[in-house]
C-alpha positions in Angstrom: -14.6 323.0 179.7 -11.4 325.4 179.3 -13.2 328.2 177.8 -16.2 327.6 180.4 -13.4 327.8 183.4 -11.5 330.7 181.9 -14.6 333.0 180.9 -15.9 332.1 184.9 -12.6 334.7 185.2 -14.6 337.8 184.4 -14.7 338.8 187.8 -11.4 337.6 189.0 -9.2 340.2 191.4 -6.3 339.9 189.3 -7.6 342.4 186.2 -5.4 340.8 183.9 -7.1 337.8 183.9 -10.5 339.7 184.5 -10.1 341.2 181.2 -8.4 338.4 178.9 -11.7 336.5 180.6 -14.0 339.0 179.1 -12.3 339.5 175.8 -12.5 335.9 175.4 -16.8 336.0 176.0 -17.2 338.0 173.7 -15.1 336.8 170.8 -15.8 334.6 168.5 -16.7 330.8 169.9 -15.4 329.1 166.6 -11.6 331.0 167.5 -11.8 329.3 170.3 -11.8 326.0 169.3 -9.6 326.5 166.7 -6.8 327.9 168.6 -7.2 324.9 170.9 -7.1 322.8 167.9 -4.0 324.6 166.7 -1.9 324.2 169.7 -2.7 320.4 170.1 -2.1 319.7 166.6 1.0 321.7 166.3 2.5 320.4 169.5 5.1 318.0 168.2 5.3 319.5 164.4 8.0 321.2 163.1 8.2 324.7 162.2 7.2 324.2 158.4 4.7 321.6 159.1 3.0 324.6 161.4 3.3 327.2 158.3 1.3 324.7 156.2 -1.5 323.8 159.0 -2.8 327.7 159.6 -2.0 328.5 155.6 -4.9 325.9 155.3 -6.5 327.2 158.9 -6.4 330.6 157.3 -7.6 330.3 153.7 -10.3 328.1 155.8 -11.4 331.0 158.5 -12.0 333.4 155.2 -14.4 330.9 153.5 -16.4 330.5 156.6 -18.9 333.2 157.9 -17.7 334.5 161.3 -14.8 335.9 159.4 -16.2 338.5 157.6 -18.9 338.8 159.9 -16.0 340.2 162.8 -14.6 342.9 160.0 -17.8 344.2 159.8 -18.2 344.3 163.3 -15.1 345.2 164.4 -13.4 347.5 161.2 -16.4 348.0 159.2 -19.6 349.2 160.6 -17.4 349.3 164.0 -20.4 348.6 166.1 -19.0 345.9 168.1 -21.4 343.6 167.6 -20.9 340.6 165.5 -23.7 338.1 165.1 -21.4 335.0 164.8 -23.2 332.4 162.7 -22.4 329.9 165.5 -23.0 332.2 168.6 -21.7 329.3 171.0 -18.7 327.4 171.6 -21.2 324.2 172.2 -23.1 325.0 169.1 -19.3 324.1 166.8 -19.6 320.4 165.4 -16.4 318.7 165.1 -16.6 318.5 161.3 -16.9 322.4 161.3 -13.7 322.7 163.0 -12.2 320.2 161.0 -13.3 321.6 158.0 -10.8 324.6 159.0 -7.5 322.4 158.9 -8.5 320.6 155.3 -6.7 321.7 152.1 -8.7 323.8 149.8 -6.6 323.6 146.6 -5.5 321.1 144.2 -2.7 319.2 143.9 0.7 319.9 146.0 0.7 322.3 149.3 1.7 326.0 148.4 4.3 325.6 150.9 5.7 322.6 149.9 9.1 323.0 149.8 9.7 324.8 153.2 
């Protein structure tokens, strides 16, 4: 619903919004929910507790497909247009996202002793 009433924006008067609203179409949908993801979860962590959730958010996004997909798109073959493997927001099960905030290594955080 957020990313629904925010991308309605495109056409708003104030052009800030106008173009945050169009930047946000066209990126990728699985960002989206995992930005929302990130500031719920993070809301009432502390600051190392954040450090370890995107270390595991980020070693997640470069397993996945849309990551490498937007380098190609966007720094590789700089044709602007990624074919992101889940090309809507709707299309993202909740175990996909979920997937992105698991620990993909053995035994103790990296980040442990923060």
């Amino acid at each position: 619903a957020a990313w629904q009433a925010l991308t309605s924006l495109k056409e708003d008067e104030d052009a800030v919004m106008a173009r945050a609203a169009k930047t946000l179409a066209k990126g990728c949908p699985m960002t989206v929910h995992l930005v929302w993801q990130q500031i719920a979860r993070a809301r009432h962590l502390s600051l190392a507790d954040v450090f370890r959730m995107e270390y595991a958010m980020s070693l997640n996004c470069c397993r996945h497909p849309d990551f490498p997909e937007g380098v190609r798109a966007l720094l590789i073959d700089k044709d602007n247009t990624p074919h992101w493997h889940w090309p809507a927001v709707a299309d993202i099960t909740s175990a996909v996202i979920e997937s992105h905030f698991s620990p993909s290594w053995d035994g103790a955080h990296p980040l442990a002793d923060l």
